[in-house]
N, C-alpha and C positions, 0 to 999 in steps of 0.2 A: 543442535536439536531444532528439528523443524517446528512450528506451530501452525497448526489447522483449526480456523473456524467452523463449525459446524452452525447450520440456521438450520434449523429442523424445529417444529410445534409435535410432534408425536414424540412426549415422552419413553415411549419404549423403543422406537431406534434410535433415538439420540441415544438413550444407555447407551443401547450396544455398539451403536459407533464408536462411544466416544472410550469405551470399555477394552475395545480394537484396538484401534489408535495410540491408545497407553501404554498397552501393551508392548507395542512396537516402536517404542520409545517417541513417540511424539507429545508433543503439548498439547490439550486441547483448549479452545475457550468454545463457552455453550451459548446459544444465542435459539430462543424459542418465537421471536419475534425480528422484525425490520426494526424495528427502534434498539432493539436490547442488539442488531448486528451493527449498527452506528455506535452505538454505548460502546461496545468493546474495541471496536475498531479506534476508537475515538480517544483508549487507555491502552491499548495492548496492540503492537504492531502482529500482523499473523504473515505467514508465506506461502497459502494456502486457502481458499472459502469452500465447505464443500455447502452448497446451496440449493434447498427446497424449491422446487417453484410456486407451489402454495402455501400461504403465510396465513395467517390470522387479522393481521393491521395492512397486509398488502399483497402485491405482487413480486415474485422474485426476479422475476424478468425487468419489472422498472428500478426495483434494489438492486439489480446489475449495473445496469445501465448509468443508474446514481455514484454506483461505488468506483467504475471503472475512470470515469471523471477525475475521481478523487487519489484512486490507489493505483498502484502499480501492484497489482496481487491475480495470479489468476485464478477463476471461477471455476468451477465443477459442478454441471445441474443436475441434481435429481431430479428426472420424471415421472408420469405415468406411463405407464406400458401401450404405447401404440399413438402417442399422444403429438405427431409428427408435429405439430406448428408450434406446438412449446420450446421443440427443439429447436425448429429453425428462429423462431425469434427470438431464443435465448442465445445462440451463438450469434444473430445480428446485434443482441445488443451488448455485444462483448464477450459474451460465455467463451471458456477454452475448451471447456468436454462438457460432455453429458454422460447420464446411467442412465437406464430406464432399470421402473421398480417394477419385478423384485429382482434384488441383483446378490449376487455373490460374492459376501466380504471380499472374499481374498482377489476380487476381482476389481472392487471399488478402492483396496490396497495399491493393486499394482497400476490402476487409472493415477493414482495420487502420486505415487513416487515417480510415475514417467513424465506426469504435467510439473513436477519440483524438478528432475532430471532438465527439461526443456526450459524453463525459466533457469536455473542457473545459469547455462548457454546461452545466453542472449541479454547475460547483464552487462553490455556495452554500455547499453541505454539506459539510465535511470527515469521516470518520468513522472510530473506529477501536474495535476489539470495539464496546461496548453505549456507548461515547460517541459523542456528536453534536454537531458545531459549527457555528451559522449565521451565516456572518462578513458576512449585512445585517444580522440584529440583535444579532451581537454576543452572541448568547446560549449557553448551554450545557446539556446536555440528557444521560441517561442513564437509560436504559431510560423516554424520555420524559418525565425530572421533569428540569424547571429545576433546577441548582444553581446560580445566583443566583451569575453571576460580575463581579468589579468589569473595568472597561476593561482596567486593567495584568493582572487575572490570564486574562482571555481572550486579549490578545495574548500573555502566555508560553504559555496552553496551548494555543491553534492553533499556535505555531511549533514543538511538540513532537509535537503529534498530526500535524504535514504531513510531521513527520519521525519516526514515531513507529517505535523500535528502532533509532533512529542517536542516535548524542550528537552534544548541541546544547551548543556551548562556552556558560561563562558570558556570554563576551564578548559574545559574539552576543546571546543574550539581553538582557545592559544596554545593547546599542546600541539594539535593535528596541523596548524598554519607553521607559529615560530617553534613550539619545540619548549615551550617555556611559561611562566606566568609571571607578569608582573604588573605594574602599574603602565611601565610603557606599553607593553603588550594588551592592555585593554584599554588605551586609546588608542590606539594602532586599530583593533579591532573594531572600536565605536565606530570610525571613520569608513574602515572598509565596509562596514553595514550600511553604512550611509550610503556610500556607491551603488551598492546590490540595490537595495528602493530603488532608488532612482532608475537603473536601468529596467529594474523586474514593471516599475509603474511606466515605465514610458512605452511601454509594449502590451500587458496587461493591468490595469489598474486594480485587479482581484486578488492578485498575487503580492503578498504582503508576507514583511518579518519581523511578528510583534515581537516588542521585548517584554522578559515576561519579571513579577519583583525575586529577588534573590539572585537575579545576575546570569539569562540566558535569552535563546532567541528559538521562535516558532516557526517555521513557515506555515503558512496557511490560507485559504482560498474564502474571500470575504465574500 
């Protein structure tokens, strides 16, 4: 099941979007503001933004711009009708489509399943700020230099970057690396994390994997 954010301040199409959407077996999360679209993003991973350009606390064009930074998710703007430079500076500052309002459910439906069709195709790439992961070669990339990752530390850092700003239990990670959980396996792990720092800071010093208490790790952009 896919999940779609909506940012919409007009309590009456957000209903019915989000009334749509349910229907048609998606998940929704509701965001009437740019803060309250950070708040959820910030707890709920989404696969999807469908995004206002007029906000109440801001602009949706610069919460494009903010979010694309941060997420690997793409954007769907809602416009106004004839309102050409919204367009064009919503798709420079990331946007993947646009609607202009007023638009036709079943039209803003099929906008949304063909931009989720196109992002499943092109998950070669995982990416989060100035990192890049290419999970056919297993490689790792940041501001386009290789950081020269071993097997075990790219599968820890893709499973953090797909989840990157949610903690990822230890466990999890000693299953997805050895296959196991034990005492050796999360010193084995301590050490690999230590590596990843190192490399992630010697290229960008933003890019950090806090540990979090109860026994997991975050990636996240400081």
């Amino acid at each position: 099941m896919s999940t779609i954010l909506l940012v919409e301040d007009n309590p009456h199409i957000m209903k019915i979007n989000a009334e749509v959407l349910s229907l048609h077996g998606y998940e929704v999360l509701r965001a009437g503001t740019a803060a309250e679209a950070r708040e959820q993003l910030r707890w709920h991973p989404a696969n999807l933004i469908v995004l206002d350009i007029m906000l109440p606390d801001g602009n949706g064009i610069d919460l494009c711009r903010e979010l694309k930074g941060r997420y690997h998710i793409p954007i769907l703007f809602l416009t106004a009708l004839g309102e050409n430079q919204d367009v064009v500076e919503g798709l420079r500052a990331g946007g993947d489509d646009y609607l202009p309002k007023p638009y036709d459910l079943e039209v803003l439906l099929a906008r949304i399943e063909a931009r989720l069709r196109s992002d499943a195709g092109s998950r070669r790439y995982v990416s989060y700020g100035n990192l890049k992961l290419d999970t056919v070669s297993s490689a790792g990339y940041i501001n386009g230099r290789d950081i020269l990752l071993t097997q075990k530390e790219f599968t820890v850092l893709l499973l953090l970057a797909q989840n990157a700003e949610y903690k990822v239990s230890q466990a999890e990670l000693m299953r997805e690396v050895w296959g196991a959980e034990s005492e050796m396996e999360k010193r084995a792990l301590w050490t690999l994390i230590s590596r990843l720092r190192k490399k992630l800071h010697s290229e960008d010093p933003r890019l950090e994997i806090s540990s979090l208490r109860g026994g997991g790790y975050l990636l996240e952009l400081l």
